[in-house]
C-alpha positions in Angstrom: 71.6 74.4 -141.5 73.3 77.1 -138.7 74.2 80.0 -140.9 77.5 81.6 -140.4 78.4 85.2 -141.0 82.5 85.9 -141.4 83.7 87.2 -138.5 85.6 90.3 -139.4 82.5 91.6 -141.1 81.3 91.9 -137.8 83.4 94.4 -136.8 81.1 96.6 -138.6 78.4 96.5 -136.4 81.1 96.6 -133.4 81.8 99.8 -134.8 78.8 100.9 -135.1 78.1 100.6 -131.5 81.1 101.5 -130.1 80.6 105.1 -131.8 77.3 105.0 -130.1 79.4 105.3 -126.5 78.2 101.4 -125.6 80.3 98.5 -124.3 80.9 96.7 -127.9 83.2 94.1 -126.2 80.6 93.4 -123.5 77.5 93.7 -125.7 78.9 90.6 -128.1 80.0 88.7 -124.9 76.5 88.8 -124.1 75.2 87.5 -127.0 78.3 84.4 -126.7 80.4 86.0 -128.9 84.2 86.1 -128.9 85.6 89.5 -129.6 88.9 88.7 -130.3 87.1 86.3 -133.4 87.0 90.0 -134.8 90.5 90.1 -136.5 90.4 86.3 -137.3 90.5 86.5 -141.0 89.0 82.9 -140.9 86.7 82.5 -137.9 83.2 82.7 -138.6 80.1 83.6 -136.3 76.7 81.9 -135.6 74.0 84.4 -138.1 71.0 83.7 -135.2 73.8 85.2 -132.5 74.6 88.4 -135.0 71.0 89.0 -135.3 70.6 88.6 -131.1 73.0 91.1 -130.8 72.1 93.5 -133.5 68.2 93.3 -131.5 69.9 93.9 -128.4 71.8 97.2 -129.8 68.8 98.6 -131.8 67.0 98.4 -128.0 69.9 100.1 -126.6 70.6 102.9 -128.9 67.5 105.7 -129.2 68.5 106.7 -132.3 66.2 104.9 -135.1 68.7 105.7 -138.1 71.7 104.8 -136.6 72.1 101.6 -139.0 73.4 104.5 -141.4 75.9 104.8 -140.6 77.2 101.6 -141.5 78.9 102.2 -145.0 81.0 105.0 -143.1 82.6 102.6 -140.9 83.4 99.5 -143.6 86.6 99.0 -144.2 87.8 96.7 -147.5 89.2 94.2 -145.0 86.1 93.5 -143.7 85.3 91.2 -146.7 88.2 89.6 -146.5 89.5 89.4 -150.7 85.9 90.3 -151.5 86.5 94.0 -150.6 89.5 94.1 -153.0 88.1 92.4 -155.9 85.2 95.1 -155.4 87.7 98.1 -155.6 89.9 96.8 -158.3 86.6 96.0 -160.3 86.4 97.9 -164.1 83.6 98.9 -163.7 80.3 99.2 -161.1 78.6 96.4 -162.6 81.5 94.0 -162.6 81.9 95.3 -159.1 78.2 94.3 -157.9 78.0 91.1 -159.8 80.9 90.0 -158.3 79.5 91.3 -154.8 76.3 88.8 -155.6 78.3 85.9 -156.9 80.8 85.9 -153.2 78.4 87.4 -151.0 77.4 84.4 -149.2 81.1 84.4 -148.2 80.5 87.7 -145.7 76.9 86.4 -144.8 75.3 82.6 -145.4 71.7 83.5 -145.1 71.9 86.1 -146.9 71.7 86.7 -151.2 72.3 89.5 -153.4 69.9 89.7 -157.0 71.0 91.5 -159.7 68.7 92.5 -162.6 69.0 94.9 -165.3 67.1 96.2 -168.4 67.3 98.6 -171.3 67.7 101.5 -168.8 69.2 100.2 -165.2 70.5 97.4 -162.6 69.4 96.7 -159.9 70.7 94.9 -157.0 68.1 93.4 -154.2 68.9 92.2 -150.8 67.5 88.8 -150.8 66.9 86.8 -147.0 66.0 83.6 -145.6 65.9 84.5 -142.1 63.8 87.7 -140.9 66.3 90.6 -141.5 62.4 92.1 -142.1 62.1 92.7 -138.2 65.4 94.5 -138.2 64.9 98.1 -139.9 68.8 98.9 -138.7 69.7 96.6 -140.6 68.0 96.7 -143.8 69.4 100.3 -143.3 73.0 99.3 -142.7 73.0 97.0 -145.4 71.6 99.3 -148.0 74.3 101.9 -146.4 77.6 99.5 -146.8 76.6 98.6 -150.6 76.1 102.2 -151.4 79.2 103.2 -149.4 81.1 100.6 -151.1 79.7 101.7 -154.6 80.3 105.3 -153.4 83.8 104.1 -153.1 84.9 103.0 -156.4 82.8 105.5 -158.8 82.9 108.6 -156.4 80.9 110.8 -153.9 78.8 111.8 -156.7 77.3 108.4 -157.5 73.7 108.5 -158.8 71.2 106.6 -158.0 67.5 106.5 -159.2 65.5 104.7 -156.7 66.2 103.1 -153.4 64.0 100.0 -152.1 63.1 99.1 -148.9 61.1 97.1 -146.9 60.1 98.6 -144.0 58.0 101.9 -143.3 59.4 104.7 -143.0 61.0 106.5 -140.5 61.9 109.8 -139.0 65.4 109.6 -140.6 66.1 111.5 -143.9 66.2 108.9 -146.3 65.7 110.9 -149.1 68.5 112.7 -148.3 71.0 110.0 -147.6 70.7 108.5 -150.6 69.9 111.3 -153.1 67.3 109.7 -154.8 63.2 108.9 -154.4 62.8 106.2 -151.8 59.7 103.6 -151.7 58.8 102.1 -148.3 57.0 98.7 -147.6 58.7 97.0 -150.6 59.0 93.8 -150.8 62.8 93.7 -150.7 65.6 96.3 -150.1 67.6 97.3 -152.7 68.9 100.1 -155.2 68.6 100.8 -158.8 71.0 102.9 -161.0 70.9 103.8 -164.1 72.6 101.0 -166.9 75.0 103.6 -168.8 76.2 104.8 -164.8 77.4 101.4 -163.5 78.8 100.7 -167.1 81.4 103.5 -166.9 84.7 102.7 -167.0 86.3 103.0 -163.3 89.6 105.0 -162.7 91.0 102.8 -160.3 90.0 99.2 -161.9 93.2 96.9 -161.4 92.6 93.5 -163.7 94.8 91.6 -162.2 94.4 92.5 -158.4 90.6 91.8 -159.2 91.6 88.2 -160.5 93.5 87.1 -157.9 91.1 88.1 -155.2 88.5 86.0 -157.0 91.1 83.0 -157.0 91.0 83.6 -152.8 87.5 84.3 -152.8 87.0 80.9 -154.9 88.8 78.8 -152.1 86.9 80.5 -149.7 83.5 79.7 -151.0 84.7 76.5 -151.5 85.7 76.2 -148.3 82.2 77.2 -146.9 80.0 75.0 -149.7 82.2 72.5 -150.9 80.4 69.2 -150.9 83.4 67.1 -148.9 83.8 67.9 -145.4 87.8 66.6 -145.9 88.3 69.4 -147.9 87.3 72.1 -145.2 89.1 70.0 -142.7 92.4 70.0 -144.8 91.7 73.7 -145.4 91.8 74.7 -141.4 94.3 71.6 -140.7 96.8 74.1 -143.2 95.7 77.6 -141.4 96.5 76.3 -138.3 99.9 74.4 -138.4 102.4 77.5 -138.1 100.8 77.4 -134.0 101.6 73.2 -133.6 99.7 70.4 -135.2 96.0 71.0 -134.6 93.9 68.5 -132.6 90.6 67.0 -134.1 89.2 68.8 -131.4 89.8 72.2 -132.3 89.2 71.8 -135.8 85.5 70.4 -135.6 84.9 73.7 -133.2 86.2 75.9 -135.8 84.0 73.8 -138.3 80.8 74.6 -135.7 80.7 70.5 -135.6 81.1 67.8 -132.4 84.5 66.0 -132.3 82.4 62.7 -132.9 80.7 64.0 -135.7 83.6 65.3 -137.4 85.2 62.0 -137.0 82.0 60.1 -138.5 81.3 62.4 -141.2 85.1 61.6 -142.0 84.7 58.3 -142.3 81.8 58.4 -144.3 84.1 60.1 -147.1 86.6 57.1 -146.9 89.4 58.9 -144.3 90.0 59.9 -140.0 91.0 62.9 -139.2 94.9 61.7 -138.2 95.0 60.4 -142.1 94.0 63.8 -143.6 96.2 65.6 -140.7 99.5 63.3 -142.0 98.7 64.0 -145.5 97.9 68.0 -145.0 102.0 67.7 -143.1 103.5 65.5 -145.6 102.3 67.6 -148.7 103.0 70.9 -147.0 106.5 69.7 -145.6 106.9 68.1 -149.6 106.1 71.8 -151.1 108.3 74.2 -148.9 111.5 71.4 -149.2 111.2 71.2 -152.8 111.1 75.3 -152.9 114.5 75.8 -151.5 113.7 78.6 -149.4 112.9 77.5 -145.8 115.6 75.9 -143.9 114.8 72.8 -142.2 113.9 74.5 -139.2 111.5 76.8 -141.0 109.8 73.6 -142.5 109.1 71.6 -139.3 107.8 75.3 -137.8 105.3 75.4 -140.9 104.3 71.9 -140.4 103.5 72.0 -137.0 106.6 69.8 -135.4 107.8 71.1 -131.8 111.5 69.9 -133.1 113.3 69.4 -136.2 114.4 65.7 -134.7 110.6 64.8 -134.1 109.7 66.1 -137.9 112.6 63.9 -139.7 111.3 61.3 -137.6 108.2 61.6 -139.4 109.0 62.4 -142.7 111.4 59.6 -143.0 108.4 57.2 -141.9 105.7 59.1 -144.9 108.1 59.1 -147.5 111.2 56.2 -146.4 113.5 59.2 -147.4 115.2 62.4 -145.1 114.0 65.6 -145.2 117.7 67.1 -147.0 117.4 64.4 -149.6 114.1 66.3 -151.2 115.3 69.4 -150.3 115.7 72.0 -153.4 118.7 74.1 -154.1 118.6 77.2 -152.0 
């Protein structure tokens, strides 16, 4: 399996490097990645080409702690809905558990493991690739789940241990995270005491929280659904405002070959020009029953160059004209 990492988390680490007075831009085109995938809310990136160039930049940059500095430079948008639904969480626990339960969203080969008793939590970095070789990294992950913890309780957050498992270095560890650090471990991770992640946060927001995790749901079952039509309906929708997307161009988004998207298809009982009428006849269906898009709005959303070529069409999926579904206005 080719483990993705979503795309605009990775502008995290171009941040990093920027700040470090390096060629961000050029560094990722080096390693074959697109740039301007940075601000695509959907596009994804290959995890072995991520970990290529985060290699590349630890051989660049001198400085051994500059993984850091990570958590300073994440911004809620980086985790798509997952970055809301952390800062509108009640409290710290609801916020990591629902960092765990998504966090294969932001990163596919990566898990988060929560585990408590009487007196704490604890929340591990789990990894089926060899993040091990990487000490920037572990750092920078240890660094954006503190920072984003740091975020929704305050500055003063306590922590009691941190976990990680490479030696040390000649960075202040200690400092940075306020707390006893142990080295070597067989994990990363950091443990806070039970009654401090139980307390009630200021800024929780109920129902922001639950309609991030109705996005974050859709994403995840975007990325682990079991039916491949459901992914290809899913980018068919994204992508019909900009025309009516080619087979092509979806089975690229979906890291796939044309021919294999088209065989996996019919596996699951459909071709991709079946699924792509459907996606264009249920979307044309739902904004003409709403009443608030013109006709000229609707064959825009549906991905029709014309309103002539889109009645066209809808006359042959439904045997009707668009006005005669269209909803009062």
């Amino acid at each position: 399996m080719a483990f993705t990492l979503l795309a605009t988390a990775g502008r995290i680490v171009h941040r990093l490097i920027q700040n470090r007075g390096l060629d961000a831009d050029a560094l990722y085109l080096e390693c074959g990645l697109d740039p301007a995938k940075l601000d695509d809310a959907k596009a994804r990136y290959p995890v072995d080409q991520m970990r290529t160039l985060w290699n590349l930049a630890q051989q660049r940059i001198p400085d051994p702690c500059w993984g850091l500095a990570a958590g300073k430079d994440w911004r809620p948008t980086d985790y798509h809905a997952l970055g809301y639904a952390f800062l509108a969480s009640s409290t710290l626990e609801e916020a990591l558990m629902r960092l765990a339960r998504y966090y294969r969203i932001v990163i596919q080969d990566t898990g988060l493991q929560i585990t408590s008793n009487q007196d704490s939590l604890s929340v591990r970095s789990m990894h089926i690739s060899t993040e091990a070789a990487i000490p920037t990294l572990q750092d920078a992950h240890m660094s954006l789940i503190l920072e984003m913890c740091r975020e929704v309780y305050g500055a003063t957050l306590p922590l009691l241990e941190v976990q990680l498992s490479h030696p040390s270095q000649s960075c202040d560890y200690e400092h940075y995270f306020g707390c006893p650090v142990r080295y070597d471990d067989d994990s990363s991770g950091l443990t806070f005491a039970l009654s401090t992640v139980r307390k009630k946060l200021p800024a929780g927001n109920r129902d922001l929280a639950n309609e991030s995790d109705r996005i974050l749901a859709d994403l995840d079952e975007f990325l682990t659904g079991p039916k491949l039509t459901h992914r290809v309906r899913q980018e068919i929708c994204r992508r019909l405002p900009s025309g009516n997307p080619c087979a092509k161009d979806v089975a690229r988004e979906l890291a796939l070959a044309p021919r294999t998207l088209q065989r996996k298809l019919r596996e699951e009982g459909t071709t991709y020009k079946k699924v792509s009428e459907d996606v264009r006849k249920e979307v044309a269906q739902r904004y003409l029953k709403d009443g608030r898009h013109h006709l000229s709005e609707v064959t825009f959303l549906t991905g029709f160059s014309n309103q002539p070529a889109f009645s066209r069409a809808y006359k042959a999926w439904t045997g009707r004209n668009p006005s005669d579904d269209q909803g009062p206005t």
